[in-house]
Structure formats: structure tokens, C-alpha cells
C-alpha positions as CSV (number, residue, x, y, z in Angstrom):
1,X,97.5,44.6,-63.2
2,X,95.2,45.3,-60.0
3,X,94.2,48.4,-61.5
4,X,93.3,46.7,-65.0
5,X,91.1,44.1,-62.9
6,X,89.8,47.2,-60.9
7,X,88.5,49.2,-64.2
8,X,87.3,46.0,-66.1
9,X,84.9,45.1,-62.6
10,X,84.1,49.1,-63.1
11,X,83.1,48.7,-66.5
12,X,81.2,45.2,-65.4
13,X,79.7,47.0,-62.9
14,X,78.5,50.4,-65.2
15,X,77.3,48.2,-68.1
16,X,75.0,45.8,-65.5
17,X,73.8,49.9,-64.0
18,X,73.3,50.7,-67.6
19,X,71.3,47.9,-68.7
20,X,69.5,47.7,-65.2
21,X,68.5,51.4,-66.1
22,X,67.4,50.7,-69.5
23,X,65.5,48.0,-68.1
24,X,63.9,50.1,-65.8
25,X,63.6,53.0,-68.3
26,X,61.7,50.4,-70.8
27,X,59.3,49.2,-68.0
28,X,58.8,52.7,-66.9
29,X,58.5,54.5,-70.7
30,X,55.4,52.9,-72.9
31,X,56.3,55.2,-76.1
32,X,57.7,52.9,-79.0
33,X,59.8,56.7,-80.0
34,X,61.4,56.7,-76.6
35,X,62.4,53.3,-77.2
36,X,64.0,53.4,-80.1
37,X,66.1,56.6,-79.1
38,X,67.5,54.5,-76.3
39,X,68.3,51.9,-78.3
40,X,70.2,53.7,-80.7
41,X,71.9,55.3,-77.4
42,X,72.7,52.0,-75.6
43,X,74.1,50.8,-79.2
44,X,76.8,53.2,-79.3
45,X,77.4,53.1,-76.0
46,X,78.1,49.4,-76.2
47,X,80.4,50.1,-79.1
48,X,82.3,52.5,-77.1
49,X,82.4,50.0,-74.3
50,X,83.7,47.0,-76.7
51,X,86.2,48.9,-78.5
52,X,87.6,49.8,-74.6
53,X,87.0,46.4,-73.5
54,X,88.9,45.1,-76.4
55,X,91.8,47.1,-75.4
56,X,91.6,46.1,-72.1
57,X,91.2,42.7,-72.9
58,X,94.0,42.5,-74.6
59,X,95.9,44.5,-71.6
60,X,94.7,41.5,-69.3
61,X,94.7,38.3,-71.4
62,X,98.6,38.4,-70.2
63,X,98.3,39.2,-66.5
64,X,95.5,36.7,-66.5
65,X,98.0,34.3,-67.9
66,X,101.1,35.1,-64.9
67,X,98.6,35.1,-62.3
68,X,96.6,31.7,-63.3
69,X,99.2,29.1,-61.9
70,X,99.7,31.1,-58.5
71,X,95.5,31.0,-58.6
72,X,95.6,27.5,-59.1
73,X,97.4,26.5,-56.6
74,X,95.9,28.8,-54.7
75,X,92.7,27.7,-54.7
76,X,93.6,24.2,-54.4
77,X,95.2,24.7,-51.4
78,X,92.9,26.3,-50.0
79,X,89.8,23.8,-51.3
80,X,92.2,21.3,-49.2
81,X,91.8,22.8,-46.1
82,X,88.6,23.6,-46.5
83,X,87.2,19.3,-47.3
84,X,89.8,18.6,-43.9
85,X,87.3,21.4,-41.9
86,X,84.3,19.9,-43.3
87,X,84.7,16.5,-42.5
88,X,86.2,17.6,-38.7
89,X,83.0,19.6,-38.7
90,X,80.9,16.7,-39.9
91,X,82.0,14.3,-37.3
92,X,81.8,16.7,-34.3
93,X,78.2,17.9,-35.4
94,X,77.8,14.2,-35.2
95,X,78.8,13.3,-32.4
96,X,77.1,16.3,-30.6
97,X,73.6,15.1,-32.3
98,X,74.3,11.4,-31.0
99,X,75.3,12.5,-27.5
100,X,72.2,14.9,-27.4
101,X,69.9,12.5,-28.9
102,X,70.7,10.3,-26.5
103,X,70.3,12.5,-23.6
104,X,66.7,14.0,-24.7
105,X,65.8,9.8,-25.2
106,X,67.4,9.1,-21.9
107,X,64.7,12.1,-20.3
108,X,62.2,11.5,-22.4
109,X,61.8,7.8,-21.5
110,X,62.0,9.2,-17.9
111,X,59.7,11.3,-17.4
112,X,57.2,9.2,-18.8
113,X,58.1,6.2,-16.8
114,X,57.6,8.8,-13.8
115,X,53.9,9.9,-15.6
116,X,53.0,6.3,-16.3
117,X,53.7,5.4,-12.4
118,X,51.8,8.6,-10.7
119,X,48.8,7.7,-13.2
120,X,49.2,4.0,-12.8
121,X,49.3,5.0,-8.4
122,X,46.3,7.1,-8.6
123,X,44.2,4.7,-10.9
124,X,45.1,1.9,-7.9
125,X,44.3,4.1,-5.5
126,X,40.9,5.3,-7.0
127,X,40.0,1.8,-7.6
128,X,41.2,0.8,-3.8
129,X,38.9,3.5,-2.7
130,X,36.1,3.1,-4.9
131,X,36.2,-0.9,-3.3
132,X,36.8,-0.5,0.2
133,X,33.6,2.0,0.3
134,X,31.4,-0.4,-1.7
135,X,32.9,-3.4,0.8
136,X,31.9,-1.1,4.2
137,X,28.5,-0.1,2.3
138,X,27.7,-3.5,1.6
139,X,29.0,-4.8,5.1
140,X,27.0,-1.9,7.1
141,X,23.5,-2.9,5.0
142,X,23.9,-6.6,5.7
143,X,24.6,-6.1,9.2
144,X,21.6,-3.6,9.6
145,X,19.5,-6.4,7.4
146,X,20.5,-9.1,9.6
147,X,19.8,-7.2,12.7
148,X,16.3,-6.5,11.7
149,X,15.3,-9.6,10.7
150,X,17.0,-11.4,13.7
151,X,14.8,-9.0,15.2
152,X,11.6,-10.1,13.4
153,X,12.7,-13.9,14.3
154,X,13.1,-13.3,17.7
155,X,9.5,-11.5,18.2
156,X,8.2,-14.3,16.2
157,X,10.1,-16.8,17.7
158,X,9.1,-15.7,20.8
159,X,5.8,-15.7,20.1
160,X,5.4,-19.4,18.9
161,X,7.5,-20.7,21.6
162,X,5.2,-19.1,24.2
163,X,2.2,-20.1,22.1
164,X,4.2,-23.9,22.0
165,X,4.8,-23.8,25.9
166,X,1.2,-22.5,26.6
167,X,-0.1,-25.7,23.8
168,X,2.1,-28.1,26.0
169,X,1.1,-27.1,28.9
170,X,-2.5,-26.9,28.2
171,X,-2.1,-31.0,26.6
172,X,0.3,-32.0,29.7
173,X,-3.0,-30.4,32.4
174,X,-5.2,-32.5,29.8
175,X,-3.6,-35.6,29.9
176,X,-3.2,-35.2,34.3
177,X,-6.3,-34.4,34.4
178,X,-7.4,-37.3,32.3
179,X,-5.3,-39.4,34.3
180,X,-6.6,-38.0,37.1
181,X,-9.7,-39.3,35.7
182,X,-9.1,-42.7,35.1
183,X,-7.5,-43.2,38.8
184,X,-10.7,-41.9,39.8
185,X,-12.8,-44.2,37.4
186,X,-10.5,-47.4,38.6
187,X,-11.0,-46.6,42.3
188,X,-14.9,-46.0,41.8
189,X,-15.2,-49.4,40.2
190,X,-13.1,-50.8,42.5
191,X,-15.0,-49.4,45.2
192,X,-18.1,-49.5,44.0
193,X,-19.9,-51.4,47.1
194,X,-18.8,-48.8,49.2
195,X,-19.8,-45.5,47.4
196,X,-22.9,-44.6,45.4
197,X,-22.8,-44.9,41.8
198,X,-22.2,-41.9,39.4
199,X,-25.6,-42.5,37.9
200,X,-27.1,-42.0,41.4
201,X,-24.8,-39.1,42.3
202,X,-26.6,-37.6,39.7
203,X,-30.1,-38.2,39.9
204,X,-31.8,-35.1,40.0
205,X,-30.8,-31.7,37.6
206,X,-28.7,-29.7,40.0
207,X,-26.4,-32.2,40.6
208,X,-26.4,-32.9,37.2
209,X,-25.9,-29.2,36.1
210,X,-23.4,-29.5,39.1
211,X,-21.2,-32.0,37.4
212,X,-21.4,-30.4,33.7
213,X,-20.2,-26.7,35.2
214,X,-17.3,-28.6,37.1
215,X,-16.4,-30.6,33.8
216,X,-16.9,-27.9,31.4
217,X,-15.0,-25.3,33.4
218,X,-12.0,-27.6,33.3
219,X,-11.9,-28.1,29.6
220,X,-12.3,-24.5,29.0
221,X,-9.7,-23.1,32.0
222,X,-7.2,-25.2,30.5
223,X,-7.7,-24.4,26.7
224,X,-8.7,-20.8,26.9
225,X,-6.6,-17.9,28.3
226,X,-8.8,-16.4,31.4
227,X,-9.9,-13.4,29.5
228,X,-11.6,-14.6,26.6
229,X,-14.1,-16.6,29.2
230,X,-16.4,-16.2,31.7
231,X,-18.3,-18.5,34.1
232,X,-21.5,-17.7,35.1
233,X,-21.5,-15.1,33.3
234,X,-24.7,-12.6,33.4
235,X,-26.1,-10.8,29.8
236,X,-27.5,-7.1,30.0
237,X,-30.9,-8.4,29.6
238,X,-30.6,-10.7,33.4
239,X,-29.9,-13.9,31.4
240,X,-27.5,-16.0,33.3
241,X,-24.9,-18.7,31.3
242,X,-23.3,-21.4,32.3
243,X,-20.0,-20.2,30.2
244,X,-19.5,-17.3,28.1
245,X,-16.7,-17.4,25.9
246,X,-15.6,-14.0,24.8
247,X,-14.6,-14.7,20.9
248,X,-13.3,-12.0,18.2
249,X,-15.3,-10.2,15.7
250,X,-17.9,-11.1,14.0
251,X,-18.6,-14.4,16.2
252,X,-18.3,-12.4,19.0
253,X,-20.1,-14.0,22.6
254,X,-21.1,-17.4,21.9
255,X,-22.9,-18.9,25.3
256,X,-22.8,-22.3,26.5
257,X,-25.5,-24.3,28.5
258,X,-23.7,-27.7,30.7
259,X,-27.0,-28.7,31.9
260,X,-28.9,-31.6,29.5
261,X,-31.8,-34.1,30.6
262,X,-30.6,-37.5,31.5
263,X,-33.6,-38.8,33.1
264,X,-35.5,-40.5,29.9
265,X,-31.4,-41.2,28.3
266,X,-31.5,-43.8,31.5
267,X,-35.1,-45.1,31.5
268,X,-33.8,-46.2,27.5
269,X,-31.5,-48.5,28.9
270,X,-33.2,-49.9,31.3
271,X,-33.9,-53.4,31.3
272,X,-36.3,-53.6,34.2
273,X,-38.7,-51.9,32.1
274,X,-40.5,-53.7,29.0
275,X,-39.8,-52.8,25.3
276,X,-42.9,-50.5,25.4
277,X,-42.2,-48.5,27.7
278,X,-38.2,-48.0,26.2
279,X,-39.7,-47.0,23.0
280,X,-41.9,-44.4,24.8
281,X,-39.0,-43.1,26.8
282,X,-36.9,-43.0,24.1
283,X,-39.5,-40.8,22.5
284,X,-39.6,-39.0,25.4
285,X,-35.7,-38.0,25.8
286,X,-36.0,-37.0,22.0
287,X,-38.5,-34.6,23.3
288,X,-36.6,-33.5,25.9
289,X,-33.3,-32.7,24.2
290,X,-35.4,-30.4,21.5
291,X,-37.2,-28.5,24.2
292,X,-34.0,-28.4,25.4
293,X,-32.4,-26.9,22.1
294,X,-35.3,-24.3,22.1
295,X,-34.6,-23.2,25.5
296,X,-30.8,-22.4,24.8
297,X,-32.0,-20.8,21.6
298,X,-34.4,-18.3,23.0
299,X,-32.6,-17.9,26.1
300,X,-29.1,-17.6,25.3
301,X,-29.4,-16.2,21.6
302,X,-29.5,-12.5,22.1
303,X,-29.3,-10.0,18.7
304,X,-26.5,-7.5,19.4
305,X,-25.1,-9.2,22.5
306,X,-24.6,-12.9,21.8
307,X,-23.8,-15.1,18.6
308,X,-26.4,-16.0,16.5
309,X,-25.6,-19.5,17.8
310,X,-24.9,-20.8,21.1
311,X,-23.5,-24.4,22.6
312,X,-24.8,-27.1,23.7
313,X,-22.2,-29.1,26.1
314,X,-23.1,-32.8,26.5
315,X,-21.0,-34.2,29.9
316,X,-21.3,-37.5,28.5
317,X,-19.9,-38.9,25.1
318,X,-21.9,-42.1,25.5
319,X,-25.2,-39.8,24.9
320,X,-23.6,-37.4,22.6
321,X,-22.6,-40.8,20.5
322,X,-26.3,-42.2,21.7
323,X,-27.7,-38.8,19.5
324,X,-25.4,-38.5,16.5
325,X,-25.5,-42.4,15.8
326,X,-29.3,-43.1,16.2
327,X,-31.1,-39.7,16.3
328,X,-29.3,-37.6,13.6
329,X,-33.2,-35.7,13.4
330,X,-32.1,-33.7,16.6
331,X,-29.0,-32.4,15.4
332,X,-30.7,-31.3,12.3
333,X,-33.4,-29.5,14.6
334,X,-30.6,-28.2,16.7
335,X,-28.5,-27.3,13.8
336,X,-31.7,-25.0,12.3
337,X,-32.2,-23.3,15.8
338,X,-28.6,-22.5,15.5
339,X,-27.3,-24.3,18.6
340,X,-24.0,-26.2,18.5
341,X,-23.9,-30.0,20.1
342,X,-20.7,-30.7,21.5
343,X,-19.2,-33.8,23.7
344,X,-16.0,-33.2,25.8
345,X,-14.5,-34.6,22.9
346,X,-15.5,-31.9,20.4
347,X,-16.0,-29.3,23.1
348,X,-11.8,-29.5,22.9
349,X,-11.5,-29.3,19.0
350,X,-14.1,-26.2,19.5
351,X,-12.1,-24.5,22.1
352,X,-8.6,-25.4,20.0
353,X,-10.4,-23.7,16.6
354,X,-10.9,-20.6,19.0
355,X,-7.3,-20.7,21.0
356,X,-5.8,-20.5,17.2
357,X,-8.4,-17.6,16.2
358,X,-7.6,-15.9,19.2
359,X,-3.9,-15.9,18.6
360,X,-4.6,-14.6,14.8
361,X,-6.3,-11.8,16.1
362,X,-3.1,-11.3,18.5
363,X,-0.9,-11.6,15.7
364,X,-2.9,-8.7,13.5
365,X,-2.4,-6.7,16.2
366,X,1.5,-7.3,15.7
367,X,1.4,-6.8,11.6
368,X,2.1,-3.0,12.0
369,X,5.4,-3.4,13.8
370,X,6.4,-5.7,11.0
371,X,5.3,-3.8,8.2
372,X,7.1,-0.7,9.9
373,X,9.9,-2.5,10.0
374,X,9.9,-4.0,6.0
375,X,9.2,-0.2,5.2
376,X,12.3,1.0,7.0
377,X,14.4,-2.0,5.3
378,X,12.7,-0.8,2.0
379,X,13.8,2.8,2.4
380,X,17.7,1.3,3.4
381,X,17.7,-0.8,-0.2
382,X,16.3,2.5,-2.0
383,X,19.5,4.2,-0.9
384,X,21.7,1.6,-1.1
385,X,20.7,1.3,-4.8
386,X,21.1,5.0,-5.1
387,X,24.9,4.6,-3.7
388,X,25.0,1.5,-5.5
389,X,24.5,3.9,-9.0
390,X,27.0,6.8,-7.9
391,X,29.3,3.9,-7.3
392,X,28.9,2.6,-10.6
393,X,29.3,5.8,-12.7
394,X,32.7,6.2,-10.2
395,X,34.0,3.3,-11.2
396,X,32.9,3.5,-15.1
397,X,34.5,6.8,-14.8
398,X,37.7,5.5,-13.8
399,X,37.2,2.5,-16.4
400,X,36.8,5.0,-19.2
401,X,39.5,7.3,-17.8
402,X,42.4,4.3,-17.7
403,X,41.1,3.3,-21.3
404,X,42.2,7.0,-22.4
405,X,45.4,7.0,-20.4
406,X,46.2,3.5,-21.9
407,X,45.6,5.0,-25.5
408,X,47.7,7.6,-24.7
409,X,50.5,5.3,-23.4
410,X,50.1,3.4,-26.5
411,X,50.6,6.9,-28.4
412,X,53.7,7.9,-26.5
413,X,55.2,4.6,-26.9
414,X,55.0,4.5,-30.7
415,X,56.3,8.2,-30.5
416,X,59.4,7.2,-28.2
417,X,59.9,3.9,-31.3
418,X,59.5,6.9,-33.6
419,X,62.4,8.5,-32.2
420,X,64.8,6.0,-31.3
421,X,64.0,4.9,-34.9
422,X,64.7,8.7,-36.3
423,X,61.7,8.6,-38.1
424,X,61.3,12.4,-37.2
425,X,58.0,14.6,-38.8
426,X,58.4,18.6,-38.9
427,X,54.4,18.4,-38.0
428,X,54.1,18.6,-34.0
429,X,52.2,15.6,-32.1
430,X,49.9,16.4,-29.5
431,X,50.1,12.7,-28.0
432,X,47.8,13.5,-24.8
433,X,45.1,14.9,-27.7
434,X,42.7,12.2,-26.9
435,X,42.6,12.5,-23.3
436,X,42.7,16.3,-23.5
437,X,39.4,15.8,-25.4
């Protein structure tokens, strides 16, 4: 029976060779005669072939027949053992996915926990960094700023409270003096029958001149630093003043005269006299004072070494009222000669308008330092706006770079749902693409 099955897989086998090499003979072979030749061949060899494969069918229908039950049971024996291996093998690949699955999740989840913490740490630190250099920068400029300017202050401050002290002072010496003054007045009245009066004292010009120089001195000492005056001070042409004060450009020297004619002022008010004679001496002490204005004028009016105006210091206010109230033609005639009439009273607003000139000239002088210093503080906020910039593209930098590591948390964490969820691609998933880029 084997050898029956032996020689009808033989014959299987040479008729499957036979056809293949007709096949292969008719794909090779394009001639119709050729073709037909092997057709006729292959035709009785098939009939050959059936007539033994008839015979040897026959031989086999009955082993076929003996050997079908014992192949049946066989076969389902054996298809038995083989579902029973299949399903063992089924659950153990299973299990062995599940405990792997769970093991790659378990490392997976992990390591980027441990990724998500180091970037998360260095972000932090960057960011702690990037503050504490912008918090010393901006401590180290506002301490330098508030040096210099308490700097500045203190110059300046200094500077008015010595020009404050120097104003006090000069107002307390005023008032002494002016209390001085009245004492003086109150004891001369008081005294009167035992000491000559003032207007007697001063009779005659020098004494006169005397009393102006003393008076005029004072007011001018105790306004005026000492080296922006001079008493008796002589010009380069010989001239001699009764006070030079020493004035910045373009007023420059501006002289001033003490001495003033008093002799007609008194015959005015005297009432020994008759009206006449007033009215001629009034005439007269108008003279006087304008011959008076053109002396100052030509003497103490000097091109290139004086003022084009000088001073004329009344001692008395009641004549210097006297003049402005009922003679206001002199001060015009003094006023076009260019000569300046002043009281004790406006003498000290005069010498006030030049203390305050004096100390603006002082206080150019001192412009430089300060504009050297706002130059320096300008060249400290030039580079604090040019660390101010680098630290702003640092910390966009770092604002841009924790936007792309938050896109690729987002990424992984969709991937890690992905898996958990087996919703597995064969494509591969670059999930740090975006920060790569």
C-alpha cells in the first residue's frame, strides 16, 4: 500500500515536471509546428498516464478505504492537541505582552518624570539666575545714582547754606548796626545841649565826604565779599574813587562818589531866611547836584576801565526823597549822563542785585563739574540699557525655550495615553521634533 502511495506521488510528481516543461517549452518555442507536435506528444502521454493511473486507482481506492478510519482518528487526535497548545500558547504570549507592557509603561513614565524634573530644575535655575543679576544690576545703578546725586545735593546744599549763613549774617550786622544807629540817634537827641548837632558836625565838605566814606563803607563791607570792592581805590589814569566795586562782565568797575553838596539842601529849609531867598537856594542846590552829576561823569566814567555808568551815594534819604519827590528833572539829567542816584536805602537793593550776580557767576564756574557728572550718569544708563537688552533676549530665550519643552511635554503625554490606550502606529514618532527644530 506505501509503495502504491509512493508511485501515484511519483506519477503526481512527473506529470506536474511534464506539464511544467511543456509550459516552459511553449514560452520558450514561438513556432505554431512545434506546438502542435507537443501536443500530440503530451496527448498520448496523458493517455498512457490515465490508463496507469486507472489501474492504480483502482489498486488504491481499497487501501484508501482501510486506512481512512485509522486517519481520521488520527488527525483528530492530533487537531486536539494541537487547539489545547494554542490556547496554552495564547495565554502565556499574553501574559508575557501584559507583564512587558507594563514594565516598558512603568520606565517609560520614569524616565520622563526624571526629563521633565532636570528641564523643569534648569528652567528654575536659569530664570533664578537671569533675576538675581538683573536685581544686583539694578541695585548697583541705583546705589551709584543715589551716590552721585547725593553728591550734587550736598555741593549745592552746601553752597546755599553758606550763601544762607553769609545772607544772615550780612542782615543780623545790618540790623546791629542799625540798632547801633538808633542808640546813637536816642542819645544824640537826648544829649543834644551837650554835643554839637549832626548838621554842624558837618558843615564844611570834608567832614561831609568824611561821614559818607564811613557810611558807605559799612553798607558795602557788610553786603559785598572783600574782593569784589575797593575803597579808595585809584584808576590807571590817577583818578581816585571813593568805592570801586569790582562787578562781572560786561558791567565790569562801576565807581561810586559819597561826597554830595548839602550846603544850599540846608539854606532850603531855613526859616530864618525869606521866601526869596529859599527859592534862589533851592535853585541853587539844583545847580549844584548837576554839576555834581557832571563831575562823577567825566571823572569817574572811564572807556575800557570803568562802567559806562557810575554811582552817585546820597548819605541822607531825606535829600534823596527831597530829589525824587520834587525835582525828578535831576534824575532825568543824571539818568542821561549815565550816573546812578542811590540813598542808603537803594544803595542796599544795588549791592543785593550784585551779591546775587556775583554768586551766578560763582555758580557758572561750578556748571562743568555738574555737567561732568550728568555725562558720566548718562554713560551708566547707556550701559545699563545695553545690559537691560541682553537681559531681555536671555530671558525671551528661556521664555521661548520652556514654550517648546511644554509642547513637547504635551506631545509625550498624549504618546504615554497612546500607549496605555494601545492605540499603537507602525509609523515612528519623533516627539522631541519640535524642539530639535
Amino acid at each position: 500500500m506505501d509503495i502504491n502511495l509512493l508511485l501515484l506521488v511519483i506519477a503526481i510528481v512527473m506529470l506536474a515536471a511534464v506539464l511544467w516543461l511543456l509550459l516552459r517549452i511553449i514560452k520558450q518555442q514561438s513556432n505554431t509546428l512545434l506546438i502542435q507536435q507537443l501536443e500530440e506528444k503530451h496527448r498520448a502521454m496523458l493517455l498512457d498516464l490515465n490508463d496507469g493511473l486507472n489501474k492504480l486507482g483502482d489498486r488504491l481506492n481499497n487501501a484508501t478505504q482501510d486506512n481512512s478510519e485509522r486517519l481520521k482518528f488520527a488527525v483528530s487526535h492530533e487537531l486536539q492537541a494541537t487547539r489545547e497548545a494554542m490556547q496554552a500558547l495564547q495565554l502565556a504570549q499574553n501574559t508575557s505582552l501584559a507583564t512587558t507592557r507594563e514594565t516598558v509603561l512603568e520606565t517609560l513614565h520614569k524616565t520622563l518624570s526624571e526629563q521633565g524634573k532636570s528641564q523643569q530644575g534648569m528652567m528654575q535655575d536659569t530664570m533664578l539666575k537671569a533675576t538675581t543679576s538683573l536685581t544686583q544690576t539694578i541695585d548697583t545703578l541705583s546705589k551709584i545714582v543715589d551716590a552721585r546725586l547725593e553728591e550734587i545735593g550736598g555741593k549745592v546744599s552746601e553752597r546755599l547754606e553758606e550763601g544762607f549763613r553769609k545772607t544772615n549774617e550780612t542782615f543780623v550786622s545790618v540790623m546791629e548796626r542799625l540798632a547801633t544807629i538808633d542808640e546813637a540817634q536816642k542819645k544824640i537827641d537826648g544829649l543834644s545841649t551837650n554835643m554839637v548837632s549832626l548838621q554842624e558836625l558837618l558843615g564844611d565838605k570834608r567832614s561831609r565826604g568824611a561821614y559818607g566814606e564811613v557810611q558807605l563803607e559799612g553798607l558795602v563791607r557788610n553786603v559785598l565779599p572783600t574782593a569784589s570792592f575797593k575803597m579808595q581805590h585809584t584808576f590807571d589814569n590817577g583818578t581816585r574813587v571813593d568805592c570801586a566795586l569790582f562787578l562781572p562782565e560786561p558791567t565790569g568797575t562801576v565807581a561810586v562818589d559819597s561826597k554830595f553838596p548839602l550846603e544850599n539842601y540846608h539854606r532850603m529849609f531855613d526859616s530864618s531866611l525869606s521866601e526869596a531867598m529859599q527859592l534862589q537856594a533851592e535853585k541853587q542846590f539844583k545847580a549844584d547836584v548837576k554839576k555834581h552829576v557832571d563831575d562823577i561823569a567825566t571823572k569817574y566814567i572811564i572807556p575800557n576801565i570803568t562802567s559806562d555808568g557810575a554811582v552817585m551815594f546820597i548819605p541822607a534819604e531825606a535829600v534823596f526823597a527831597e530829589i525824587h519827590a520834587y525835582h525828578p528833572e535831576v534824575i532825568d539829567y543824571a539818568m542821561n549822563k549815565r550816573v546812578w542816584v542811590v540813598s542808603p536805602t537803594t544803595l542796599m537793593a544795588v549791592l543785593n542785585t550784585a551779591r546775587a550776580v556775583l554768586k551766578d557767576v560763582e555758580m557758572r564756574k561750578q556748571v562743568h563739574i555738574i555737567k561732568d557728572e550728568l555725562g558720566k550718569l548718562s554713560k551708566d544708563f547707556e550701559r545699563f540699557d545695553v545690559r537691560m537688552k541682553k537681559l531681555a533676549d536671555n530671558i525671551r530665550q528661556a521664555h521661548e525655550n520652556a514654550q517648546d519643552v511644554h509642547i513637547s511635554s504635551q506631545k509625550i503625554t498624549r504618546r504615554f495615553a497612546q500607549i496605555e490606550r494601545v492605540e499603537l502606529s507602525d509609523q515612528p514618532i519623533d516627539l522631541l521634533d519640535e524642539v530639535d527644530e
